[in-house]
C-alpha positions in Angstrom: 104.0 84.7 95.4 105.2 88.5 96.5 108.8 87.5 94.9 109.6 87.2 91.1 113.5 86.6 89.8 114.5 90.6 90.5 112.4 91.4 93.5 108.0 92.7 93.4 107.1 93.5 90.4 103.7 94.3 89.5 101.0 97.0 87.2 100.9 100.4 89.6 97.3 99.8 91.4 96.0 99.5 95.2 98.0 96.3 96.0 101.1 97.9 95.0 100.8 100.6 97.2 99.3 98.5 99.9 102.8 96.1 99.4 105.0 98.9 99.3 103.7 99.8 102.9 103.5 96.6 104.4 107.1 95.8 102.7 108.2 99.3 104.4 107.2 98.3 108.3 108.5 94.8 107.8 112.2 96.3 106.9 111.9 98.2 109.6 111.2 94.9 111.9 113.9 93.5 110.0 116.9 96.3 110.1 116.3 99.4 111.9 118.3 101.5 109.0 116.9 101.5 105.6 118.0 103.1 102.5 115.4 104.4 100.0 115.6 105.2 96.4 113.7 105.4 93.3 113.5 105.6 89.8 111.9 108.6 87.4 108.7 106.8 87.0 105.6 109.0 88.1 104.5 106.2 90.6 107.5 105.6 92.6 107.6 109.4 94.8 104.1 108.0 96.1 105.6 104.7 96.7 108.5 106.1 98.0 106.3 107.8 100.5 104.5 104.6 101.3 107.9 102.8 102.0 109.1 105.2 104.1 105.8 105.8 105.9 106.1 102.2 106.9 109.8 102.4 108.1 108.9 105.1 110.6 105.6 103.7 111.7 107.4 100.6 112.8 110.1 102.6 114.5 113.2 102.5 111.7 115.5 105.5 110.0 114.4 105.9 106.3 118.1 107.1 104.8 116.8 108.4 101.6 119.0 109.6 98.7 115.9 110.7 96.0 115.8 109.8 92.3 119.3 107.7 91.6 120.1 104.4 89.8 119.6 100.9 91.1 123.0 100.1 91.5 124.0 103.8 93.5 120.8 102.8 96.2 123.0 98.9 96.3 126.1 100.3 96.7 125.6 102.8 99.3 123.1 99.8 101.1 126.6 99.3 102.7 126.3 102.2 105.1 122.9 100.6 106.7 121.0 97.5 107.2 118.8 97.4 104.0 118.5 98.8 101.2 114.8 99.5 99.3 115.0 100.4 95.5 111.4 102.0 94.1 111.5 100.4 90.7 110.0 98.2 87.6 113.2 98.2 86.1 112.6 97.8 82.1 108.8 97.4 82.2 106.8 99.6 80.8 106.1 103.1 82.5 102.8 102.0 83.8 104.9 99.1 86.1 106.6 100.1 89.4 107.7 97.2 91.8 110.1 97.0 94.6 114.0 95.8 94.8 115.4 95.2 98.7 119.3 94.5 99.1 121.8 93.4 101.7 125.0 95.7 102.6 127.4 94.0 100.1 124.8 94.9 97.4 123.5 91.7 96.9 120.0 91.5 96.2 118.0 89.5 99.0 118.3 85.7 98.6 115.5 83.1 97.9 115.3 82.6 102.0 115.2 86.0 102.7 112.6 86.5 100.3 110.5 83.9 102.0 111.1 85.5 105.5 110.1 89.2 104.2 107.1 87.3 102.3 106.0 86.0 106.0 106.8 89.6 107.6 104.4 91.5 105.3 101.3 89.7 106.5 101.9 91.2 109.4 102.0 94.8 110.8 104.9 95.6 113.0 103.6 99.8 114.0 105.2 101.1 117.5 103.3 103.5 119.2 103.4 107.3 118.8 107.1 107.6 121.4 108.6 104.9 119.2 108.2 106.5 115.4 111.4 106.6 113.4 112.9 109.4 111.6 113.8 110.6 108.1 117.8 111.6 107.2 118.8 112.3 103.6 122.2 111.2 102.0 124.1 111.4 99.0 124.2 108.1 97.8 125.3 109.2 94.2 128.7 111.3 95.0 130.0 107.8 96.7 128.9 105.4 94.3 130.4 107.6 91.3 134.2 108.3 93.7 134.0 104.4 94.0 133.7 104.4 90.3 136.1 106.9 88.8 138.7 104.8 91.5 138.3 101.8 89.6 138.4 103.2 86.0 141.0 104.5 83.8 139.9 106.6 80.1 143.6 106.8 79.2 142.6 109.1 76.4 139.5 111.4 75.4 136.7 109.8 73.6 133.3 110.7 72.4 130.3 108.6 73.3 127.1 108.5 73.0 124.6 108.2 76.3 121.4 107.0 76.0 119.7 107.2 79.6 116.1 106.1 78.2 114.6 108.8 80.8 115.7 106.6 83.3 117.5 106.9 86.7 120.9 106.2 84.6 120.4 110.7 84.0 121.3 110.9 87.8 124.7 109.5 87.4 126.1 108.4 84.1 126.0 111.4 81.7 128.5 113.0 84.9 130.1 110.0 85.4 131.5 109.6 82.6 132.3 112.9 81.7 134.8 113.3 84.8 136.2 109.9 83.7 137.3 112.0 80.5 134.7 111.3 78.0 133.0 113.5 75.6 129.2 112.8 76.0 126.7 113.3 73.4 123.4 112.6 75.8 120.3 111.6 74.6 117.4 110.9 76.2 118.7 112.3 79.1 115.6 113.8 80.9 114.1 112.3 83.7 110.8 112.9 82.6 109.1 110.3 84.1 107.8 108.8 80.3 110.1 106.6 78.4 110.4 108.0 74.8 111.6 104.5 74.1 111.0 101.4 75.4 113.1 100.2 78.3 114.6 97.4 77.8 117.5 98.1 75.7 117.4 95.6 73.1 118.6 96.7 69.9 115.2 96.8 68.2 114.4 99.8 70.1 117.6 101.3 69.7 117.5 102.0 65.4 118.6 105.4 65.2 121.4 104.9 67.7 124.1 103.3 64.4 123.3 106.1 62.4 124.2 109.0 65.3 127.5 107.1 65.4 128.2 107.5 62.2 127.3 111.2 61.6 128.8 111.7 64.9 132.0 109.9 64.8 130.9 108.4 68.4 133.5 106.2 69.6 131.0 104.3 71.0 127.2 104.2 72.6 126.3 103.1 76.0 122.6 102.5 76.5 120.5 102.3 80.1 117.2 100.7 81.0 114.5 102.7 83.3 116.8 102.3 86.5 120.3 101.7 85.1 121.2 98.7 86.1 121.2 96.9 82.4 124.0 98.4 80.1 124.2 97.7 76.5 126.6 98.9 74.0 127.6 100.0 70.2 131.0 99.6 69.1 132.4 102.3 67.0 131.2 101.1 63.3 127.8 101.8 64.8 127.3 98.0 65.2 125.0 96.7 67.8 127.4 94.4 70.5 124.9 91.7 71.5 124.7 90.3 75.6 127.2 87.4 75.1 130.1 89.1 73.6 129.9 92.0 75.8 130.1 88.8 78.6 133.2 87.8 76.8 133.9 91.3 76.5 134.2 92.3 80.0 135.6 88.7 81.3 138.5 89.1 79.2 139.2 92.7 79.8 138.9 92.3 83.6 141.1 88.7 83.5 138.2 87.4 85.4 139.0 84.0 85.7 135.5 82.5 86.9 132.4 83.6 85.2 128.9 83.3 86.6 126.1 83.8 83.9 122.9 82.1 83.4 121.7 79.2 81.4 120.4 81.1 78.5 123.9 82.5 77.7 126.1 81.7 75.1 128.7 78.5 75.5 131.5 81.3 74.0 132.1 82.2 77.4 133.4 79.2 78.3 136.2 79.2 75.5 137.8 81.8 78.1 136.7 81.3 81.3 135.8 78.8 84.0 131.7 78.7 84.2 128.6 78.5 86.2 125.2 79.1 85.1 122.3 79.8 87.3 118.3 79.9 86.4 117.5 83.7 84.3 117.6 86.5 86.5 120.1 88.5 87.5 119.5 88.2 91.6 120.4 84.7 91.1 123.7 85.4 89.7 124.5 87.6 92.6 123.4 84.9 95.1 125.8 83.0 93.3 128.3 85.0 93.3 128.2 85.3 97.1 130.2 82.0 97.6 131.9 82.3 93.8 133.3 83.9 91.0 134.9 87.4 90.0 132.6 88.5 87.6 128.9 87.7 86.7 126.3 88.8 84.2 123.4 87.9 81.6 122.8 89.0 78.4 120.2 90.8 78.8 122.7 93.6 79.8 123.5 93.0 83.9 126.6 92.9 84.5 127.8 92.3 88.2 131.4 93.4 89.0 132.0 91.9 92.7 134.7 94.6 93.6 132.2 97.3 94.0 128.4 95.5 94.9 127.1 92.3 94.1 124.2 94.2 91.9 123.9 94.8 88.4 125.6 98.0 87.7 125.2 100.1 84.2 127.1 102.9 85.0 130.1 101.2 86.4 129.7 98.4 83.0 129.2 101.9 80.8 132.8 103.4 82.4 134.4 100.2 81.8 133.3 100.1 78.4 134.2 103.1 77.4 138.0 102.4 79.2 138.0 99.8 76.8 137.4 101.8 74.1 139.8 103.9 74.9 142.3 101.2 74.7 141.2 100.2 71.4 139.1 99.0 68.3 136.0 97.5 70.1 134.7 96.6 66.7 138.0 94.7 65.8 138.0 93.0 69.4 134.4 92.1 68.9 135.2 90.0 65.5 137.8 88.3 66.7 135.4 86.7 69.2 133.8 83.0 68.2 130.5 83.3 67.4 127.7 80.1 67.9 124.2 80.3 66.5 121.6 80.8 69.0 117.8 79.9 68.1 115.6 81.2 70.1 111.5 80.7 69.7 108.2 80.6 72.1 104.7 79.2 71.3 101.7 79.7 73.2 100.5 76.9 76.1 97.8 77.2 78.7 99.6 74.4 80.4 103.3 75.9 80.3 104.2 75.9 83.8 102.6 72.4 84.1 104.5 71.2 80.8 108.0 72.1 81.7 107.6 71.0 85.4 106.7 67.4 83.8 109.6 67.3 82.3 111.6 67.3 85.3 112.4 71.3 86.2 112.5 72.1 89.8 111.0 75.1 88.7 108.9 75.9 85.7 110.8 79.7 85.1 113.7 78.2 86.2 113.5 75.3 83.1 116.0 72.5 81.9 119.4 73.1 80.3 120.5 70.2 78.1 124.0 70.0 77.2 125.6 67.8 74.6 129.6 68.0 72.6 127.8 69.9 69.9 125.4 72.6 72.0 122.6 72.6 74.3 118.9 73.6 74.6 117.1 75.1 77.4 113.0 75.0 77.7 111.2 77.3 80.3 107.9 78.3 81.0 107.5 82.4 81.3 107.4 84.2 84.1 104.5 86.3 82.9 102.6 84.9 79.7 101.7 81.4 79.3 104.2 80.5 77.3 107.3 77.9 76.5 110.3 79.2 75.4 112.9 77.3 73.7 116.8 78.8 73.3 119.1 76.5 71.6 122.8 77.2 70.2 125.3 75.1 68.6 129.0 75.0 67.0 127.3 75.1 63.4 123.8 76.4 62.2 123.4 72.5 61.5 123.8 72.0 65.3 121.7 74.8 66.8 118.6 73.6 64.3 119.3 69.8 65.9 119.1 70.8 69.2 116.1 73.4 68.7 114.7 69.9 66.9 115.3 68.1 70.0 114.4 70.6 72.3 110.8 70.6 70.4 110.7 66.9 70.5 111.0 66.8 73.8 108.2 69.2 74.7 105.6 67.9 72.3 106.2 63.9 73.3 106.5 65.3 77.3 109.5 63.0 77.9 111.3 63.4 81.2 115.1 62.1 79.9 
């Protein structure tokens, strides 16, 4: 399978490069205007090369706009056909992989994943009177204008940026300075090698509570490798985990009907009307093609339907720091319900087998229990051969009962 849950993902070697040509000539068959962008990773000009090499061989217009976030290459997908993002996300720097989107931003769906999976296997090359051409475009100075039009600092803070030597260093650190914030960057070189990992979780993020505090920060923002995750500090230096930034952003944007996934936190439904979908943040967007006025997971993508239907960091790092503005994001975060959330994983050569047995349609995709006191979800990883097990509940006596029963179920392979 070409596809994971956000687009081709895969260890830089031949078959990447191989994909990102084939994948190149089969946009082209597809839609005849293609935009191309990448992230800072060493890998992705070559890929970038090999994507666009197979847009003009098969007689397509490679619109390409250079190093720039995710979520700039989704937004500005509006002005063509298709839009191709050169990409691993948060993986490590040795990972490079390949995001394709619609014109509303959207990231392609399940059946056009299975179309384009079809179209690969086959060359589509015109002859030498039918090659395409190359144009370049600023894809960044629209999706930041789209920005500032939608945000409002109403008075000057400081906050600190941490781009991760990502693509976020393209956008964000001027983003938000014309919005009227005081940034104090930090890893803000587009070096190619992450001098953190990725993914910004908060145990890679240590040092960032004690730069608020000698700084007096208002705040931190935080990027993964292409900026389309955004996580956040609030100003006692305190690390704001995925769900209450989800209630966070719901209730500052009076969003009404939430879409999140099934390993999220059941606070968000103490405020909003709530669907969940399988992890991964394309199929919240899919979702939110037919429903919903804001989406997002906790892992830190957060989709705001007014400007694309793809994650966007800088956009969710404005916001945040409009909030701030506005107030004591610490004191808003405590007054938020909080539920316990277990979470644990144990090794099984048979996971996919396992949780498929016990009735999932799809082993990554997993079972979500709920009951009056909490709910459990099991799933099989995507890339280790593994069972994971999330569980919350009102009290830490509920969370343990449905981790208990969650356990239960797995060991005695029970299908009810």
């Amino acid at each position: 399978m070409l596809f994971g849950s956000s687009g081709i993902r895969r260890k830089y070697d031949q078959v990447l490069i191989d994909t990102a040509l084939a994948v190149g000539s089969a946009l082209a068959h597809r839609s005849k205007d293609v935009l191309v962008g990448m992230d800072t990773r060493t890998t992705s000009p070559l890929l970038a090369h090999m994507i666009v090499a197979g847009i003009l061989g098969s007689g397509g217009t490679a619109h390409i706009c250079g190093m720039v976030p995710t979520p700039t290459v989704a937004y500005a997908t509006r002005d063509v056909k298709a839009g191709c993002m050169i990409t691993a996300s948060h993986n490590p720097e040795e990972y490079n992989g390949l995001k394709l989107f619609n014109p509303d931003g959207s990231s392609f769906t399940r059946r056009q994943q299975a179309e384009m999976e079809d179209r690969v296997k086959t060359p589509h090359w015109t002859d030498w009177k039918g090659l395409g051409c190359e144009q370049e475009t600023d894809a960044v100075s629209k999706h930041k204008d789209a920005i500032l039009n939608q945000v409002c600092v109403e008075k000057p803070i400081r906050a600190i940026l941490d781009c991760g030597n990502g693509a976020g260093c393209r956008l964000s650190p001027s983003l938000l300075a014309d919005a009227g914030v005081r940034v104090i960057p930090v890893n803000a070189n587009p070096s190619g090698h992450f001098a953190r990992p990725s993914e910004p979780l908060k145990e890679n993020l240590g040092y960032l509570s004690e730069m608020i505090r000698k700084t007096g920060a208002d705040c931190a923002v935080v990027h993964d490798g292409d900026a389309d995750r955004m996580m956040a500090f609030d100003n006692k230096g305190r690390y704001i985990d995925g769900d209450h930034l989800l209630m966070l952003f719901a209730g500052h944007l009076d969003a009404k009907r939430v879409v999140t996934t099934s390993d999220a936190s059941m606070i968000i439904d103490e405020i909003a009307e709530v669907r969940r979908t399988p992890v991964g943040d394309s199929y919240v967007s899919e979702e939110l093609l037919a429903w919903g006025d804001f989406g997002g997971e906790p892992s830190g993508a957060w989709i705001f339907p007014k400007i694309s239907l793809c994650p966007d960091g800088p956009f969710a790092a404005a916001l945040f720091c409009e909030i701030a503005s506005q107030g004591d994001v610490a004191a808003m975060i405590d007054a938020m319900p909080t539920f316990p959330i277990l979470r644990e994983s144990f090794v099984n050569p048979a996971a996919r087998e396992t949780v498929l047995a016990l009735g999932a349609a799809s082993p990554t995709d997993g079972i979500r229990v709920s009951e009056e006191e909490g709910w459990y979800l099991i799933r099989a990883s995507g890339t280790e051969p593994k069972i994971r097990i999330t569980a919350e509940g009102k009290t830490p006596a509920d969370a343990k009962t449905m981790l208990a029963k969650a356990r239960a179920r797995v060991m005695q392979g029970k299908t009810a």
